[in-house]
DSSP file (Angstrom, degrees, kcal/mol; ACC not computed):
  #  RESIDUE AA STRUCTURE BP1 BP2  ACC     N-H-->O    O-->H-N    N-H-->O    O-->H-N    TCO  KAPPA ALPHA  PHI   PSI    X-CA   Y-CA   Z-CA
    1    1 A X              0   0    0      0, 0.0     2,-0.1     0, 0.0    34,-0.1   0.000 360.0 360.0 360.0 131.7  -40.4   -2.5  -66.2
    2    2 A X        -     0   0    0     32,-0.1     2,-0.2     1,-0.1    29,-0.1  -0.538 360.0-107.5 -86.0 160.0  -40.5   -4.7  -63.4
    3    3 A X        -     0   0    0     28,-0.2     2,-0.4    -2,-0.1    32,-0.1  -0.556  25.3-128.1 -87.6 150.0  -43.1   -7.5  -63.1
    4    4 A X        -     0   0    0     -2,-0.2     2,-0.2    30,-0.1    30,-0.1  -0.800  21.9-147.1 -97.6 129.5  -45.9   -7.1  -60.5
    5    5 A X        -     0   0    0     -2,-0.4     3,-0.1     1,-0.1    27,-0.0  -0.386  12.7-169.7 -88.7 171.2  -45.9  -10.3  -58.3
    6    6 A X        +     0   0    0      1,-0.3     2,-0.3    -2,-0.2    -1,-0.1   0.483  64.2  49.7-131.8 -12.9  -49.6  -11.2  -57.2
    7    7 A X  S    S-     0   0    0      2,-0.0    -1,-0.3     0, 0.0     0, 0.0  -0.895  74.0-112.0-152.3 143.7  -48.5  -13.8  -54.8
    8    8 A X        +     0   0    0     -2,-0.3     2,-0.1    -3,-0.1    -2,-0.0   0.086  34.9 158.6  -5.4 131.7  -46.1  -15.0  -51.8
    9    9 A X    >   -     0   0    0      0, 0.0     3,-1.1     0, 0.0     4,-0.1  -0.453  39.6-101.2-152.4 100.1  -43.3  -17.5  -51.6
   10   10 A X  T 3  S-     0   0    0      1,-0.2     4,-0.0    -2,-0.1    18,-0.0   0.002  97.7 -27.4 -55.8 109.5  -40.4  -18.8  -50.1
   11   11 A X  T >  S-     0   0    0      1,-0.1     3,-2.3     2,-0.1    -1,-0.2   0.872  77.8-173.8  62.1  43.1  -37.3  -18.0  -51.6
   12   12 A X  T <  S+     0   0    0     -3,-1.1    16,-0.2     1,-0.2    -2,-0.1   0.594  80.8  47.6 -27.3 -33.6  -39.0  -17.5  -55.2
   13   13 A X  T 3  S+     0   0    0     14,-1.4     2,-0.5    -4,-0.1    -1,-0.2   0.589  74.7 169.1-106.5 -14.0  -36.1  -17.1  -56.7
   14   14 A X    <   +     0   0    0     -3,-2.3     2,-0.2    13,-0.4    13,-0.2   0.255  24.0 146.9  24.9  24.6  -33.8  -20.1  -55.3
   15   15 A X        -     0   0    0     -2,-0.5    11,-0.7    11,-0.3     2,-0.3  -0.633  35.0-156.3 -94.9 139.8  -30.8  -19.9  -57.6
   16   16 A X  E     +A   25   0A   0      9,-0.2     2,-0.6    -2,-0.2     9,-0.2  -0.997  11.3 177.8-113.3 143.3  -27.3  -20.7  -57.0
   17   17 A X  E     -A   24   0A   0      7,-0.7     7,-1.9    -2,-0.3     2,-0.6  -0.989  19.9-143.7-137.0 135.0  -24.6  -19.2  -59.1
   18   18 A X        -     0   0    0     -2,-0.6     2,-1.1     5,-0.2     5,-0.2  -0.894   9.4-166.4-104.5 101.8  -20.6  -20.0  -58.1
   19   19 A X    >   -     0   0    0     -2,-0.6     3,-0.9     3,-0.2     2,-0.3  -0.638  58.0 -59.5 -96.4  83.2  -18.4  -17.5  -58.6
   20   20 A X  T 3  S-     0   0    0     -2,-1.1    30,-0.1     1,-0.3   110,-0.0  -0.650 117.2 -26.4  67.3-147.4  -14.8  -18.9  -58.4
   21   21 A X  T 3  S+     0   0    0     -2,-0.3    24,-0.5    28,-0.1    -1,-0.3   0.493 127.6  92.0 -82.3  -6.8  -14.6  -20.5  -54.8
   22   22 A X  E <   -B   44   0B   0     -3,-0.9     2,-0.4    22,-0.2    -3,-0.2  -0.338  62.5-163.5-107.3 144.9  -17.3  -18.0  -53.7
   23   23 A X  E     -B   43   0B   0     20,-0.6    20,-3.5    -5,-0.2     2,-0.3  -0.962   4.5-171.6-130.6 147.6  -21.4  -19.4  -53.9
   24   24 A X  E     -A   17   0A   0     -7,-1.9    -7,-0.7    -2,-0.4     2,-0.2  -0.811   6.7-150.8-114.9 158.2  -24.0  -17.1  -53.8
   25   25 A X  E     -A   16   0A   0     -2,-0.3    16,-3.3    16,-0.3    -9,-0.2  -0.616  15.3-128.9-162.0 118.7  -27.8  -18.0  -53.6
   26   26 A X  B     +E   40   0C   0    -11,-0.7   -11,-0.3    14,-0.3    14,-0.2  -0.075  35.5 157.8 -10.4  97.1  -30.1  -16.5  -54.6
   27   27 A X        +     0   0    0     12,-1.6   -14,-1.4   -14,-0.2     2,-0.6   0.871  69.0  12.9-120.9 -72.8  -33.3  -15.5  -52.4
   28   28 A X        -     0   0    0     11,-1.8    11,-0.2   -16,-0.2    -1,-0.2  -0.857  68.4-159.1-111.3  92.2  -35.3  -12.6  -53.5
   29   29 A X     >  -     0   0    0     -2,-0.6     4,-1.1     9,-0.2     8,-0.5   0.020  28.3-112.8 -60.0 174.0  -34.8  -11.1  -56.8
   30   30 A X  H  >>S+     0   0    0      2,-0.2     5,-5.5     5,-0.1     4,-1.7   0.820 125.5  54.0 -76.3 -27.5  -35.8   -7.3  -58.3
   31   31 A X  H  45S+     0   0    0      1,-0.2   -28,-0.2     3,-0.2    -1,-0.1   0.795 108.9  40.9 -63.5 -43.0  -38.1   -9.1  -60.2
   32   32 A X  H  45S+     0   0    0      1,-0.1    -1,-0.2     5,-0.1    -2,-0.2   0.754 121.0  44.5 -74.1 -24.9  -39.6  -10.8  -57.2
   33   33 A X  H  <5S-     0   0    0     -4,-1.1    -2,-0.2     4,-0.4    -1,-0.1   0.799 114.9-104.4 -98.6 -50.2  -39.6   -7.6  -55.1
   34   34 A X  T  <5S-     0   0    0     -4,-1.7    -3,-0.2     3,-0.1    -4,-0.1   0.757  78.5 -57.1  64.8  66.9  -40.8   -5.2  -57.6
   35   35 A X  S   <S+     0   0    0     -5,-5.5    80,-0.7    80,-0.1    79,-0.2   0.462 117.5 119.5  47.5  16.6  -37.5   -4.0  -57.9
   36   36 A X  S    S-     0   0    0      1,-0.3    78,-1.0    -6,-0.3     2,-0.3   0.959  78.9 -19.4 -58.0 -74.8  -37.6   -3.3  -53.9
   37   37 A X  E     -F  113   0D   0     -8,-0.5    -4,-0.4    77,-0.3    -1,-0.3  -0.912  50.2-140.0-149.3 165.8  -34.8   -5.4  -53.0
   38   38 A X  E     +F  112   0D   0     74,-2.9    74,-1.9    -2,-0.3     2,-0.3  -0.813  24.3 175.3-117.6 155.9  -32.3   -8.4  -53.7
   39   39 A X        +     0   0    0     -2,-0.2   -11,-1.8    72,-0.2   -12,-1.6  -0.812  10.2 156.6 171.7 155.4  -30.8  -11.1  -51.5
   40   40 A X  B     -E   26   0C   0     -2,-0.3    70,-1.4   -14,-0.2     2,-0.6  -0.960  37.2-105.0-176.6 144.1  -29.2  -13.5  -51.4
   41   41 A X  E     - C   0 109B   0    -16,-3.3     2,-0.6    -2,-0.2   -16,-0.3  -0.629  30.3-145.4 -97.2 131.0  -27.0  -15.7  -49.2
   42   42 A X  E     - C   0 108B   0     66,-1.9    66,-1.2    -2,-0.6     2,-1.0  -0.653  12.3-176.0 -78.3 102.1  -22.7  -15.8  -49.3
   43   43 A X  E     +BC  23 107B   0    -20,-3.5     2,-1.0    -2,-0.6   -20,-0.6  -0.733   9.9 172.6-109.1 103.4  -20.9  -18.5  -48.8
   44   44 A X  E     -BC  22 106B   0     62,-1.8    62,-1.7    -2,-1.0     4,-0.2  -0.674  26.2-137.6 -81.4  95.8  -16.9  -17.5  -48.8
   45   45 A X    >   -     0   0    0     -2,-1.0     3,-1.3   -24,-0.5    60,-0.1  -0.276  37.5 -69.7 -53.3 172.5  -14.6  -20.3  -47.8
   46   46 A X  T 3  S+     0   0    0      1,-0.2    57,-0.1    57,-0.1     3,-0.1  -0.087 120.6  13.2 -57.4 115.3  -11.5  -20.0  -45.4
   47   47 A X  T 3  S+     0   0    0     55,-0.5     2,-0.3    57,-0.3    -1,-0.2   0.674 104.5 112.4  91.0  -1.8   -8.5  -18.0  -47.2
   48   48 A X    <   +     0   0    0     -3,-1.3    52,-1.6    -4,-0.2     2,-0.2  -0.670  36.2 167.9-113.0 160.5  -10.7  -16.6  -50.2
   49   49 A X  B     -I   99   0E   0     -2,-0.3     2,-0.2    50,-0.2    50,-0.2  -0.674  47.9 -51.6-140.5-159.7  -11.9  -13.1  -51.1
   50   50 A X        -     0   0    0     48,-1.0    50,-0.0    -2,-0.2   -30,-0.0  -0.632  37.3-154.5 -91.7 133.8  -13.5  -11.3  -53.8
   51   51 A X  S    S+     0   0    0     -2,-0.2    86,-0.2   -32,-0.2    -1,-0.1   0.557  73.4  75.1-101.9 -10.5  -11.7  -11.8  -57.2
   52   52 A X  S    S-     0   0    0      1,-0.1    -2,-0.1    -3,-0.1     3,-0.1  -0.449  89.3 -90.6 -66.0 168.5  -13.0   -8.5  -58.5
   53   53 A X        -     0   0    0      1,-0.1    -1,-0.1    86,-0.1     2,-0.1   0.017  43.6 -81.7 -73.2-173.9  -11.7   -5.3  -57.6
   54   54 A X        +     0   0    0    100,-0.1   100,-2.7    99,-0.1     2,-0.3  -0.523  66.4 150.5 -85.1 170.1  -12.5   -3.1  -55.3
   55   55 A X  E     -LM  96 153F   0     41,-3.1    41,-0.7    98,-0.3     2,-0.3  -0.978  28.4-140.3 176.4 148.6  -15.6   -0.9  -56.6
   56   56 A X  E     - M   0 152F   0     96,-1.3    96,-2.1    -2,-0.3     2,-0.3  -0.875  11.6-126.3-126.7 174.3  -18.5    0.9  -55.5
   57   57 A X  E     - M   0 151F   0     37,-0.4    36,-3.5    34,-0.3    37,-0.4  -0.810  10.9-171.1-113.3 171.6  -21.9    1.5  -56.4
   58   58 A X  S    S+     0   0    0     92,-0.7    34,-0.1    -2,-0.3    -1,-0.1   0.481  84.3  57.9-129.8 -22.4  -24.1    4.7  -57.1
   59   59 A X  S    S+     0   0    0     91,-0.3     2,-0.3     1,-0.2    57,-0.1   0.694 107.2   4.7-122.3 -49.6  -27.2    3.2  -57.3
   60   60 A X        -     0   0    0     31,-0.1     2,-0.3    55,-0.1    54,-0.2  -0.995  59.9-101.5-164.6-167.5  -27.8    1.5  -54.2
   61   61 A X  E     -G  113   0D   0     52,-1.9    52,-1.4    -2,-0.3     2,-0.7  -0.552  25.7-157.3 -96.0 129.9  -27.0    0.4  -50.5
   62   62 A X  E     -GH 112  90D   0     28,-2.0    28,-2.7    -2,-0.3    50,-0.2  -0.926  11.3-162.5-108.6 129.3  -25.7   -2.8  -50.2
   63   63 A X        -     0   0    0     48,-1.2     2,-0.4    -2,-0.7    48,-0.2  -0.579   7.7-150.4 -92.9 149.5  -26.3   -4.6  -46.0
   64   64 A X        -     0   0    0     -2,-0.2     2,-0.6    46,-0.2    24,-0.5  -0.988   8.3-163.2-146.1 138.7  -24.4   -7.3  -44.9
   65   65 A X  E     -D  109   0B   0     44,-4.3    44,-1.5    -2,-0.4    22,-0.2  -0.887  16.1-142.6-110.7 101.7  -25.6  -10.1  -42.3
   66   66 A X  E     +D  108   0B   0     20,-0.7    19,-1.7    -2,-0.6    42,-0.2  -0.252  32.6 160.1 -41.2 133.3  -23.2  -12.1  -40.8
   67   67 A X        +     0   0    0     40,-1.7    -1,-0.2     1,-0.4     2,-0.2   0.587  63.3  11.4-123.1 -66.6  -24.6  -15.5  -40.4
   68   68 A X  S    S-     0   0    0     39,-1.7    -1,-0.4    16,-0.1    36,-0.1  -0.632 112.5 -19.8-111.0 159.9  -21.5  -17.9  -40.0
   69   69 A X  S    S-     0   0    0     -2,-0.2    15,-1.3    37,-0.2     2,-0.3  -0.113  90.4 -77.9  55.0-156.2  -17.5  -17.4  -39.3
   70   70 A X  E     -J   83   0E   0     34,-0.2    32,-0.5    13,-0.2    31,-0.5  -0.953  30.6-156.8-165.8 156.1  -16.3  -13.8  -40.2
   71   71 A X  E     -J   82   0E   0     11,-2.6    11,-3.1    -2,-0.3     2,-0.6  -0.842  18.4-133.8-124.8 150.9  -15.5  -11.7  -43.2
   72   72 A X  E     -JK  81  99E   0     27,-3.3    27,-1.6    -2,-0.4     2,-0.3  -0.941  24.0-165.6-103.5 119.7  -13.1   -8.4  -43.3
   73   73 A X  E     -JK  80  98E   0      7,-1.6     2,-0.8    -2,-0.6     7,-0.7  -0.580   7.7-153.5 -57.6 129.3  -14.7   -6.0  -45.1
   74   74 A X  E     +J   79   0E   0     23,-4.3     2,-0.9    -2,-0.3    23,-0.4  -0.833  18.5 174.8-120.1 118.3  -12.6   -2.5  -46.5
   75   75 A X  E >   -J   78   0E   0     -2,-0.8     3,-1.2     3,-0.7    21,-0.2  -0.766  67.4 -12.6-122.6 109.4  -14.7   -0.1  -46.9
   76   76 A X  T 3  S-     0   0    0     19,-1.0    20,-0.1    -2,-0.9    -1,-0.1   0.673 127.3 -55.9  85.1   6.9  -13.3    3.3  -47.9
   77   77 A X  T 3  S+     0   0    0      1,-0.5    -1,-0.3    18,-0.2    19,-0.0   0.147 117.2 121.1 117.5  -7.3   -9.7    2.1  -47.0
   78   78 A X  E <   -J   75   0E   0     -3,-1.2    -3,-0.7     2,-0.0    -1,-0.5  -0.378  61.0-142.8 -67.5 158.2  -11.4    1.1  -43.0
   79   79 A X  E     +J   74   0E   0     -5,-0.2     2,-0.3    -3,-0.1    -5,-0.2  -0.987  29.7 178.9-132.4 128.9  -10.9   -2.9  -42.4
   80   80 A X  E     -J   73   0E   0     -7,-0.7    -7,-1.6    -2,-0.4     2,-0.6  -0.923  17.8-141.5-150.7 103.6  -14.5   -3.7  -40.4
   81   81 A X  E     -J   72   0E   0     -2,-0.3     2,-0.3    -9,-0.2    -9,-0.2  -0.785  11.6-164.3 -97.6 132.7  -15.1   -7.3  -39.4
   82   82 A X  E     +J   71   0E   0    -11,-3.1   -11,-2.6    -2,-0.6     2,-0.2  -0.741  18.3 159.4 -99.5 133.5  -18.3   -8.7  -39.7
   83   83 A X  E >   -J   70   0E   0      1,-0.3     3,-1.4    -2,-0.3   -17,-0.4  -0.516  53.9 -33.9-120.5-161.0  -19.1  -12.1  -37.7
   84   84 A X  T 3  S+     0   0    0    -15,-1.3    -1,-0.3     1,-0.2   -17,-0.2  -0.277 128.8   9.7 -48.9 135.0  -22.5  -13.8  -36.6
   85   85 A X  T 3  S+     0   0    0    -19,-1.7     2,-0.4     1,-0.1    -1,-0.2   0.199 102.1 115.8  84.9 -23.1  -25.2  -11.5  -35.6
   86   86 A X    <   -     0   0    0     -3,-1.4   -20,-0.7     2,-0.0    -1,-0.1  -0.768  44.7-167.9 -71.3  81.3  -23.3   -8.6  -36.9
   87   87 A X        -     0   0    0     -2,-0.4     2,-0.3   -22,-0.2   -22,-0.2  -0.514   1.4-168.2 -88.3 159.2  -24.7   -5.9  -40.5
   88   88 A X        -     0   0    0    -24,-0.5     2,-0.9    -6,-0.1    -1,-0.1  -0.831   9.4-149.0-144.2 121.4  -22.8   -3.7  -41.9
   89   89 A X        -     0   0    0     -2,-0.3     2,-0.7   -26,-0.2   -26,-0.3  -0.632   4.7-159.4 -54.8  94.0  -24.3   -1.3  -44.3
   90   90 A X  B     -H   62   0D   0    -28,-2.7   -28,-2.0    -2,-0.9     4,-0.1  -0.792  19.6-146.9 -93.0 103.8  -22.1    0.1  -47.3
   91   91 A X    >   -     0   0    0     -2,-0.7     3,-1.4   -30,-0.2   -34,-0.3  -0.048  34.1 -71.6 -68.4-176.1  -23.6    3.3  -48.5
   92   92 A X  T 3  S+     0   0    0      1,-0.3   -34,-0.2   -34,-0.1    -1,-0.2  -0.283 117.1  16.0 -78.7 148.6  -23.5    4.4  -52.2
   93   93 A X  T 3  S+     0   0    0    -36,-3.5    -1,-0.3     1,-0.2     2,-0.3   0.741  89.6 132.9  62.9  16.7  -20.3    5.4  -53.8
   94   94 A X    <   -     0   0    0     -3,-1.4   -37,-0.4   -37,-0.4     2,-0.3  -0.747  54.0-138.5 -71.6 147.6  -18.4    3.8  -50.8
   95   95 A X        +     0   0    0     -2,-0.3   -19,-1.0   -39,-0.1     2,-0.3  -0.664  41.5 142.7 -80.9 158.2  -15.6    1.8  -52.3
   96   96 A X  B     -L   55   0F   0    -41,-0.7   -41,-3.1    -2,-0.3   -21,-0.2  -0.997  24.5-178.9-171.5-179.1  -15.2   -1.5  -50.6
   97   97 A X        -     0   0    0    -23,-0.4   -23,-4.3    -2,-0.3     2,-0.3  -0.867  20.7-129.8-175.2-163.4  -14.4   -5.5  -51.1
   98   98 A X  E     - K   0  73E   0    -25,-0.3   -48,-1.0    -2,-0.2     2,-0.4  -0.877  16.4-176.9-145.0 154.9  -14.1   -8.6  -48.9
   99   99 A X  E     -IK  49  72E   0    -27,-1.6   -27,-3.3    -2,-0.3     2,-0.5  -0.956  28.9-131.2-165.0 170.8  -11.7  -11.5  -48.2
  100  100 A X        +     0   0    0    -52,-1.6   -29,-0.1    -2,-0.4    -2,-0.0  -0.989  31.3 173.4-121.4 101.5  -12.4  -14.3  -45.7
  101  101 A X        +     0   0    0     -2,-0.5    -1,-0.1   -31,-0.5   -30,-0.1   0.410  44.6  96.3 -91.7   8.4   -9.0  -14.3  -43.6
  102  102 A X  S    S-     0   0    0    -32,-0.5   -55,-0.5     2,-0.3     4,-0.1  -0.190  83.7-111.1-105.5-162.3  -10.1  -16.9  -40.9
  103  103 A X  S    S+     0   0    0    -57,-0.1     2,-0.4     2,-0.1   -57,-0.1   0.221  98.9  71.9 -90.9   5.9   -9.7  -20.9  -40.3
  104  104 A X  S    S-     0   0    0    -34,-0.1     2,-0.5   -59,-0.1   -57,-0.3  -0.860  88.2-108.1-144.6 151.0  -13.3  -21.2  -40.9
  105  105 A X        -     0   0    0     -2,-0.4     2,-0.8   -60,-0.1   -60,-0.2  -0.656  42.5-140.0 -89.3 127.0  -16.1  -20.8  -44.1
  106  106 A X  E     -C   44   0B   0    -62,-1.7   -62,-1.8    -2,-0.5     2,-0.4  -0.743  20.2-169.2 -94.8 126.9  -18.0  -17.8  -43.9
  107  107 A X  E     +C   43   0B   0     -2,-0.8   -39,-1.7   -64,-0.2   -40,-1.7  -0.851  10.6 165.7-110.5 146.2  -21.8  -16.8  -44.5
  108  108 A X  E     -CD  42  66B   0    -66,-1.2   -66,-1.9    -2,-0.4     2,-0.3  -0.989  33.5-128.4-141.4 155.8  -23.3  -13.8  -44.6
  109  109 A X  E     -CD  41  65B   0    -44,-1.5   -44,-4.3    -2,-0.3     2,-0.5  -0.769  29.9-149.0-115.2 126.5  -26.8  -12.8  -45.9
  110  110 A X        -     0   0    0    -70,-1.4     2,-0.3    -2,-0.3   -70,-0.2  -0.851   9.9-166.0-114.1  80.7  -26.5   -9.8  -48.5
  111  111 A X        -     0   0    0     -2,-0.5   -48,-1.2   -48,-0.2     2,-0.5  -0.506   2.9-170.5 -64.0 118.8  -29.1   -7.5  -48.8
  112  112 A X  E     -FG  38  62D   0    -74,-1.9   -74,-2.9    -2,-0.3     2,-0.2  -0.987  21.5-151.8-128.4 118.3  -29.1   -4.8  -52.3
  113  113 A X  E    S+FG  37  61D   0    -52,-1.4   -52,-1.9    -2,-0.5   -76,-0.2  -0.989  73.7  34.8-134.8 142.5  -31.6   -2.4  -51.6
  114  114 A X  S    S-     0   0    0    -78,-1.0     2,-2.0    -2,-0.2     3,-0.3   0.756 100.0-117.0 -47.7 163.0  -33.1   -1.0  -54.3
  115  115 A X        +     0   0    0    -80,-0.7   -78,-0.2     1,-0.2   -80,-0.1  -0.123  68.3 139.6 -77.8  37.7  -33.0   -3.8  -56.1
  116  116 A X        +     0   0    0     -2,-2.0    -1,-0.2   -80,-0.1     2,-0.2   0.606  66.1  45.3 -70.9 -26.6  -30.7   -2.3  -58.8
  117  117 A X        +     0   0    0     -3,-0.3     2,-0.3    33,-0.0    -5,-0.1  -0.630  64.1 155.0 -99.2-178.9  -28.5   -5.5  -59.2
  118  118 A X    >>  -     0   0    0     -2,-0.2     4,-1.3     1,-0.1     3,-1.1  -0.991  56.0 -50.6-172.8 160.5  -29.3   -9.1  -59.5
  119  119 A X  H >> S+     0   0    0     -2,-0.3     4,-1.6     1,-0.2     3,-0.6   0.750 120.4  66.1 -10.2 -76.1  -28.2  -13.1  -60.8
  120  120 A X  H 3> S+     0   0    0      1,-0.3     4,-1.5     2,-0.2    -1,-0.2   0.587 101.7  46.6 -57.9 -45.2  -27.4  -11.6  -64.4
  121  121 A X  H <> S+     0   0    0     -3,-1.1     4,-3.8     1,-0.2    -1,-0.3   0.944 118.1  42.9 -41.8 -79.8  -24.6   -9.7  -63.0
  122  122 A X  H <X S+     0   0    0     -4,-1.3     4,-2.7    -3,-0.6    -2,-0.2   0.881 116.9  45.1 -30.4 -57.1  -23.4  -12.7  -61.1
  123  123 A X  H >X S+     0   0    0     -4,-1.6     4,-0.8     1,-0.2     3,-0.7   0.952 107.5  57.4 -48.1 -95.3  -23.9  -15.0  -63.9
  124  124 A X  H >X S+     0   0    0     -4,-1.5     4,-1.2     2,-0.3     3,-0.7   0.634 113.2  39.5  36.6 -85.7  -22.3  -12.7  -66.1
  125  125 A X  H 3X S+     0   0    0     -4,-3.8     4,-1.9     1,-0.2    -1,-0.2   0.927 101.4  71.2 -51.0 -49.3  -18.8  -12.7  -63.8
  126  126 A X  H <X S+     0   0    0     -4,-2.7     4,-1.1    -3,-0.7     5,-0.3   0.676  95.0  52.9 -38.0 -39.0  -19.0  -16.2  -63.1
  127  127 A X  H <X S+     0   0    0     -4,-0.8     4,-3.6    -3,-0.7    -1,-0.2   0.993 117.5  41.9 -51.4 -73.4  -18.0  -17.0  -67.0
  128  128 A X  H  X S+     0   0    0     -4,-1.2    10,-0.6     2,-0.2     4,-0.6   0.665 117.1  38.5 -42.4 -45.9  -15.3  -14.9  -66.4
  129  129 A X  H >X S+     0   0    0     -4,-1.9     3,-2.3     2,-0.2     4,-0.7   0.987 122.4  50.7 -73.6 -59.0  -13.9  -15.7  -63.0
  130  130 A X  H >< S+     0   0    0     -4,-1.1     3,-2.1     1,-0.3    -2,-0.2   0.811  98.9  62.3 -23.8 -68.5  -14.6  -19.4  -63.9
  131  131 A X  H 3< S+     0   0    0     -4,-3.6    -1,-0.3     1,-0.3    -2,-0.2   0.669  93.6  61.3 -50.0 -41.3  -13.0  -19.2  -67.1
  132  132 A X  H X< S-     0   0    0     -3,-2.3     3,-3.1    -4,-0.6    -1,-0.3   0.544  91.1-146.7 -70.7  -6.3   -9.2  -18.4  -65.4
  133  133 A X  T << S-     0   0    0     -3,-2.1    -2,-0.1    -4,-0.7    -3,-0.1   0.687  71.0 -25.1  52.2  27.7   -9.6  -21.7  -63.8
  134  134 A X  T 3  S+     0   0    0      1,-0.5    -1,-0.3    -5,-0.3     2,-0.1   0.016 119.0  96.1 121.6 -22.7   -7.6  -20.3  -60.6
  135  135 A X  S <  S-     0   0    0     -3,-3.1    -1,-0.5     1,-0.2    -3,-0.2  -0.379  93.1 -64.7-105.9-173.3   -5.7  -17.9  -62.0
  136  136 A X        -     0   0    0     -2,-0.1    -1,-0.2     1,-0.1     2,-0.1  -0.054  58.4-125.6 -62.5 155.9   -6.4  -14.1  -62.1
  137  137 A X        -     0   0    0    -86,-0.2     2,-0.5     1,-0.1    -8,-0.1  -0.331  38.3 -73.5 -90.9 173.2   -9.4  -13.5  -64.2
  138  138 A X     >  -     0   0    0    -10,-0.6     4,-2.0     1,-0.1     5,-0.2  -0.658  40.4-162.4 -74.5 119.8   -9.4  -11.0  -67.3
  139  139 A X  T  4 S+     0   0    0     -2,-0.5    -1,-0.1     2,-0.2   -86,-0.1   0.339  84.8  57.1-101.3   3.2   -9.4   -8.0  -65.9
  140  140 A X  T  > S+     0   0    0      2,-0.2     4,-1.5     3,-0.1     5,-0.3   0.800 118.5  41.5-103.1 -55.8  -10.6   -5.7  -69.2
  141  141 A X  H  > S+     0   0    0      1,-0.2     4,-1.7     2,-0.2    -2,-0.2   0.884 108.7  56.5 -73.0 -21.4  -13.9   -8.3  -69.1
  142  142 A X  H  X S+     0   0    0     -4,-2.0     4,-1.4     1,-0.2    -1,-0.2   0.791 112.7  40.6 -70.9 -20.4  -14.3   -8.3  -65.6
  143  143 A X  H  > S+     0   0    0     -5,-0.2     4,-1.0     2,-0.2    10,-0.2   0.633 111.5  53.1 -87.4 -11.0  -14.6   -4.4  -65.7
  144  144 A X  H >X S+     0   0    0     -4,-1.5     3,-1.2     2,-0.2     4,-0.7   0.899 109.3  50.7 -72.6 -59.6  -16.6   -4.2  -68.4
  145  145 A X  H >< S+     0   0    0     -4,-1.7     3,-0.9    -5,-0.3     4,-0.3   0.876 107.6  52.9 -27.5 -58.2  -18.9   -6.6  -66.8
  146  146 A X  H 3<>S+     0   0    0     -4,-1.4     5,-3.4     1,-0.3    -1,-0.2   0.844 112.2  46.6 -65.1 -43.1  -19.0   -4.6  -63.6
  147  147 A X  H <<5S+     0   0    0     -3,-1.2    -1,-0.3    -4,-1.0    -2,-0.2   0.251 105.8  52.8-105.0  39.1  -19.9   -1.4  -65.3
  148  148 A X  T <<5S+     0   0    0     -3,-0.9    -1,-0.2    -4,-0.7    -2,-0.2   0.201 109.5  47.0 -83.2  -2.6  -22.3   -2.4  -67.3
  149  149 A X  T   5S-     0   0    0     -5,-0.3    -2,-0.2    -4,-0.3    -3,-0.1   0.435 130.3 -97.7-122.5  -7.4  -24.0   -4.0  -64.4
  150  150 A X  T   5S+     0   0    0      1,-0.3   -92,-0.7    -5,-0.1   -91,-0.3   0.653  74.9 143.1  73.0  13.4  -23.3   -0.1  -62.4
  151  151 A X  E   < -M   57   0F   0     -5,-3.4     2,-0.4    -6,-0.2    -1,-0.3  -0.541  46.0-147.3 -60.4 147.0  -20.3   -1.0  -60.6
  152  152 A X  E     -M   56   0F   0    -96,-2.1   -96,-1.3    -2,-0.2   -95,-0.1  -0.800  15.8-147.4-120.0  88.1  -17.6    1.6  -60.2
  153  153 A X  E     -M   55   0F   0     -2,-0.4   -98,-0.3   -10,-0.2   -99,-0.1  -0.337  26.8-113.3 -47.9 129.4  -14.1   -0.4  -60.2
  154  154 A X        -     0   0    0   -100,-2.7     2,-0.3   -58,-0.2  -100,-0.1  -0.171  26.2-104.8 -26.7 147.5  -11.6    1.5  -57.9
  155  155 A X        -     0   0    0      1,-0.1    -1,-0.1     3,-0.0     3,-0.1  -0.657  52.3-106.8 -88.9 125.3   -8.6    3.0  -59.5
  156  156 A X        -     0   0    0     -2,-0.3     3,-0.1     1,-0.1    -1,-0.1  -0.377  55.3 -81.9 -67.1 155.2   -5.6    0.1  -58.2
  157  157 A X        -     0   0    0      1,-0.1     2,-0.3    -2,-0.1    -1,-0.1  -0.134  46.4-102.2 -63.6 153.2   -3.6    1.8  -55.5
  158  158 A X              0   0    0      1,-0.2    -1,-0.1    -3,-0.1    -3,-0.0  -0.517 360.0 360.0 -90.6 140.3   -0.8    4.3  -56.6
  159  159 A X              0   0    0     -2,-0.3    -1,-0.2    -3,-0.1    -2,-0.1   0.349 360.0 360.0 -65.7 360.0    2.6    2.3  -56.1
């Protein structure tokens, strides 16, 4: 059951969680929403991407706000770059992932509505990605992780 908030705040939920070279922070929780929505802001440096796989979700639609630089998106096997000023919506069940190809650190504001993921998820990977200390993470906990949380890793591409 989600908690019913009773009052207003800025950025209630203020958390930052570091996933490998990646930071997230944390702006509006499910908790804070009444399970409404999630956000939270992305900071990818120059040359880095997502070290999970690619994966979708069932559960809900994830928006993306370009704020700074620009990040290549794949969604559904499409490559769609988002810069400043730019969303891009990823419906449910799309597959998708991310990588930062430019000279430059990107942010982008991440909207999960409903609010079906959250921090714990984050948290949660962060051991793991953390834990390879640079190198590829463990790929049996990072998928467990990911569905438990109602990610659907992608199948890796047929050779």
């Amino acid at each position: 059951m989600v908690q019913q908030i009773t009052t207003s705040q800025v950025n209630p939920s203020a958390e930052v969680i570091r996933v490998g070279a990646l930071q997230l922070r944390f702006l509006v929780t499910g908790a804070d929403s009444n399970g409404s929505v999630a956000v939270f802001e992305m900071t990818v440096p120059a040359g880095e991407k997502l070290l999970a796989p690619p994966h979708s979700h069932d559960a809900y639609e994830e928006t993306i706000y370009g704020r700074e630089g620009m990040l290549t998106w794949t969604v559904e096997g499409d490559s769609i770059e988002v810069g400043a000023g730019q969303a891009l919506c990823i419906l449910r069940g799309a597959v998708h992932g991310f990588a930062n190809h430019g000279s430059e650190d990107a942010k982008a504001l991440v909207v999960i509505s409903p609010a079906a993921i959250g921090p714990e998820f984050f948290r949660e990977s962060a051991e793991v990605i953390n834990a390879a200390a640079g190198g590829p993470p463990d790929r049996a906990k990072a998928m467990a992780i990911m569905r438990r949380h109602g990610l659907t890793p992608a199948p890796p591409p047929s050779a």
